[in-house]
Residue, then its C-alpha position, 0 to 999 in steps of 0.5 A: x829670173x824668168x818663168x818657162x814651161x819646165x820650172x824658172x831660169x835663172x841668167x847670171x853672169x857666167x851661167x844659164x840654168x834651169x830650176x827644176x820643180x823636183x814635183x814633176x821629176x821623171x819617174x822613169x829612166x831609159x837606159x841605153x848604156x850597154x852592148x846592142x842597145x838601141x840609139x834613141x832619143x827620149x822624153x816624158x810627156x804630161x800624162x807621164x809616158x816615155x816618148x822614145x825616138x829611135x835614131x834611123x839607121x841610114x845607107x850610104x849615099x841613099x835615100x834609104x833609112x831604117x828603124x827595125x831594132x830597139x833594146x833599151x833598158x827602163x829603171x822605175x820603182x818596183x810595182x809601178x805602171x809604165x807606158x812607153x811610145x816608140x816611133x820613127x818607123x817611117x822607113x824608106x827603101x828604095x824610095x818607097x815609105x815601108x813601115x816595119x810595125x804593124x798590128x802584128x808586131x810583138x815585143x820580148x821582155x826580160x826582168x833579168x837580162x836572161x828569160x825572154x817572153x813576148x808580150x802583145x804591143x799596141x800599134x797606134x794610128x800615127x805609125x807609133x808603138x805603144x807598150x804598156x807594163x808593170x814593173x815587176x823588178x827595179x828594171x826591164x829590157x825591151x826589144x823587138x827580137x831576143x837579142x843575140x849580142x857580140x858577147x853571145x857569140x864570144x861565149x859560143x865561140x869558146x864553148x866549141x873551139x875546144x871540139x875537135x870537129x871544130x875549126x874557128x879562123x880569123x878571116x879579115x875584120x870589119x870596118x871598125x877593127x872587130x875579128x870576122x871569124x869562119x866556123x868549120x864544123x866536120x871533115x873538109x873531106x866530106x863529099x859535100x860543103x854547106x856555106x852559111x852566113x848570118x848576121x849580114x843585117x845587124x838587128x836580126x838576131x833569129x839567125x844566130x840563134x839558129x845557127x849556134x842551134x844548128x852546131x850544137x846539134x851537129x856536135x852532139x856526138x851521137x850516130x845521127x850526128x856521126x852520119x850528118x857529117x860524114x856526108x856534109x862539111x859546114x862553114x859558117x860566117x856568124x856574125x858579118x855586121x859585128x858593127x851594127x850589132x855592136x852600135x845597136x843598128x838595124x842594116x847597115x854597116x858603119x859605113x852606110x853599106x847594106x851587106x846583102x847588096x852589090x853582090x854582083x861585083x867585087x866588094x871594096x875592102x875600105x867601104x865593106x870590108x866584110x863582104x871583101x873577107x869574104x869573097x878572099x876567103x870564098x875565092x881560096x875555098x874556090x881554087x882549093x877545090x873547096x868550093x860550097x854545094x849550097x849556100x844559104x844567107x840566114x836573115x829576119x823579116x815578117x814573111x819568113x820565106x826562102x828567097x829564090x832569086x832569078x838571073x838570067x841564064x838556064x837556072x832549072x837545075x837550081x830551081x829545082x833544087x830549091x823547090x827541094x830544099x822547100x820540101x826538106x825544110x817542111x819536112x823536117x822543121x816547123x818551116x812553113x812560110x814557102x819560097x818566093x814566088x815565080x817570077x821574083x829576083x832581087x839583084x845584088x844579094x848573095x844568093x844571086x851574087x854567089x850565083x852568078x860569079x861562083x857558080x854556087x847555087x844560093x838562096x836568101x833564108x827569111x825567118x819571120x820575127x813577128x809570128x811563127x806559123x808552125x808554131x803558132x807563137x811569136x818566135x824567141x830564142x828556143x824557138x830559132x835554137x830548135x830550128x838550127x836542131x832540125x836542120x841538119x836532117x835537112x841537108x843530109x836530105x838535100x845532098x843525097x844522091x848529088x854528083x860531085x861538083 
C-alpha cells in the first residue's frame, strides 16, 4: 500500500485501486446527463468549489474554437452553499482571442427545470466565472441563456401543425439524421413573403423563443392577425443546428461547420448539410415565383444589432430599406440596439450570401443575451416571446406600399 494525495492505493495482482477517505466525499454532484446540457469536465477543489471545464466547441479544419453555452445540473443537499467556476473562455475567431464573459454576464436558474431567473455572476480576473448560490431544492440547472431544447420545438410543432394557417414540411436532415422542417404560416398567395432562420448557432437559444413567440401571435385569430397575414406569408427554418443543440455545442455543426458562413457559394451537402436543404428548398421557392421579400437570420450576441452587410454593387435601395426596417423595429418592440455601422460587412453570412446569388434583401438580426436595454434587465424567455409578439406589427409596416418583385 502507498499513501497519494487523494487516500492510499493499493496494487494487486490483477488490479489498481484507490481507497478513498469517505470524510473528504464530494458533496456535490454535476450532472450533464440530459438533452442540451454542456460537455464539461469537472472536479472539487480543497476549499470545496466545483472547478468546471467547458469542453471548446471547434471549427472545421480552423483554428477557431468556442465556449459560449453551459446548462448542467448540481445535486447537493437541500439548504447547502455551493460555489461553482466556469473557465475555458478563452475563445478564438479568426485568429483572435475573444472571450465571451465579462463582468456583465448573467447567469439563469432553474429549481424546476420550469421557472427561469437570472441571477448576477462573478467574473474573476483569470477569465473564469464564478457562481454562487444556495440550495433551494435537492437540484438546480444552470445555463447561460433559458434554454429552448429539440423537445420545445417538438412541443411547439405539435401544438400548431393542427392550424389550418399552418404547414409544417420536411425539407432534408442534418449531418447526424435529425428532420429539418420549414414552417408556413398564412396565404402563400399574400402579396408579400418573410424568410426566417433561427438556430444556425447552436447555443443561441433567444432566437427560437422569439420565433414561436412571433407565430403564436400570427396565429391568434384576431382582426390584427387577420390583417398581418393577408399582406404577408411567412416561412420559417427553426431550428438549423439540430445538432449542436442536441450535443450542447456552442456554433459549430458536427462537422466542425459554422452555418452562417460560406454563403457566397453552393453548400456541400455531406460537410452542411443544413445549408444544402436550404438553399434546394430556397432555389424551389425561386422558380415558383415564391421567392422571399425579406430575409432575416435570428442569432444572440452581447451587442444585440441588426447586422446590415455590404457587398459590392448599388445597394441603396437595400439600405435604405434596412434603415427602415431599423426605425420599425423602434417603433414597434423594445428594440433599441440600432444596426451596424457604415462601413461594415461580414462576407459569407446569409444576409450577404442570400444578397448576392438571390437577390433577396437580407440582414443578420443579434439579440443580446447579456442585457436588454429596452427593458432594462437581463433577458429570458418571456422577454424573446414578447418580441416575437411585437413583431408582426413590424412587417406589416415594412411591406406597405412595396412593388411586387
Amino acid at each position: 500500500m502507498v499513501a497519494g494525495a487523494f487516500g492510499n492505493f493499493c496494487f494487486g495482482k490483477n488490479a489498481l485501486h484507490t481507497l478513498v477517505d469517505t470524510a473528504i466525499a464530494p458533496k456535490v454532484f454535476i450532472n450533464t446527463g440530459f438533452e442540451n446540457a454542456s460537455p464539461m469536465n469537472w472536479e472539487i477543489d480543497a476549499q470545496g468549489r466545483v472547478l468546471g471545464s467547458l469542453v471548446y466547441d471547434h471549427e472545421r479544419f480552423a483554428q477557431n474554437r468556442a465556449n459560449n453555452h453551459w446548462h448542467f445540473r448540481v445535486e447537493a443537499q437541500t439548504g447547502m452553499e455551493v460555489t461553482v467556476i466556469l473557465q475555458n473562455f478563452d475563445n478564438i475567431w479568426n485568429n483572435t482571442h475573444a472571450s465571451p464573459i465579462s463582468k456583465q454576464s448573467p447567469i439563469v436558474v432553474s429549481f424546476d427545470n420550469k421557472t427561469w431567473e437570472t441571477r448576477p455572476a462573478e467574473f474573476l480576473p483569470d477569465n473564469r466565472l464564478q457562481i454562487k448560490l444556495k440550495m433551494n431544492g435537492p437540484s438546480v440547472y444552470i445555463a447561460s441563456i433559458e434554454p429552448y431544447r429539440i423537445s420545445d420545438l417538438d412541443r411547439f410543432l405539435a401544438k400548431i401543425k393542427s392550424n389550418k394557417l399552418v404547414k409544417v414540411e420536411r425539407i432534408g436532415q442534418t449531418a447526424e439524421g435529425r428532420s429539418l422542417e420549414i414552417i408556413t404560416v398564412g396565404n402563400e398567395k399574400a402579396p408579400k413573403k418573410l424568410f426566417l432562420r433561427g438556430r444556425a448557432h447552436a447555443f443561441e437559444a433567444g432566437g427560437n423563443w422569439t420565433l414561436e413567440g412571433f407565430v403564436n401571435r400570427l396565429l391568434q385569430n384576431d382582426e390584427a392577425s387577420k390583417k398581418w397575414l393577408k399582406r404577408y406569408c411567412v416561412y420559417i427554418l427553426p431550428m438549423a443546428n439540430k445538432d449542436g443543440v442536441a450535443r450542447g455545442k456552442t456554433r459549430f455543426n458536427a462537422n466542425g461547420y459554422d452555418l452562417n458562413r460560406k454563403w457566397d457559394k453552393p453548400a456541400d451537402s455531406l460537410i452542411a448539410p443544413e445549408n444544402f436543404y436550404l438553399e434546394k428548398w430556397l432555389r424551389k421557392m425561386v422558380d415558383e415565383k415564391k421567392k422571399p421579400d425579406l430575409a432575416l437570420d435570428v442569432h444572440n450576441d452581447n451587442g444585440g444589432n441588426l447586422h446590415v452587410s455590404r457587398p459590392d454593387g448599388d445597394i441603396r435601395a437595400y439600405l435604405a430599406n434596412m434603415a427602415r426596417l431599423d426605425t420599425l423595429l423602434r417603433k414597434h418592440t423594445w428594440y433599441t440596439e440600432g444596426s451596424t455601422k457604415p462601413g461594415f460587412r461580414n462576407p459569407g453570412t446569409l444576409g450577404e450570401g442570400f444578397m448576392e446569388r438571390f437577390g433577396i434583401e437580407a440582414a443578420v438580426y443579434e439579440l443580446n443575451y447579456e442585457w436588454v436595454e429596452g427593458l432594462k434587465k437581463a433577458p429570458v424567455a418571456k422577454d424573446w416571446l414578447l418580441l416575437g409578439s411585437q413583431l408582426p406589427n413590424v412587417f406589416y409596416d415594412y411591406f406597405e406600399d412595396r412593388p411586387a418583385k
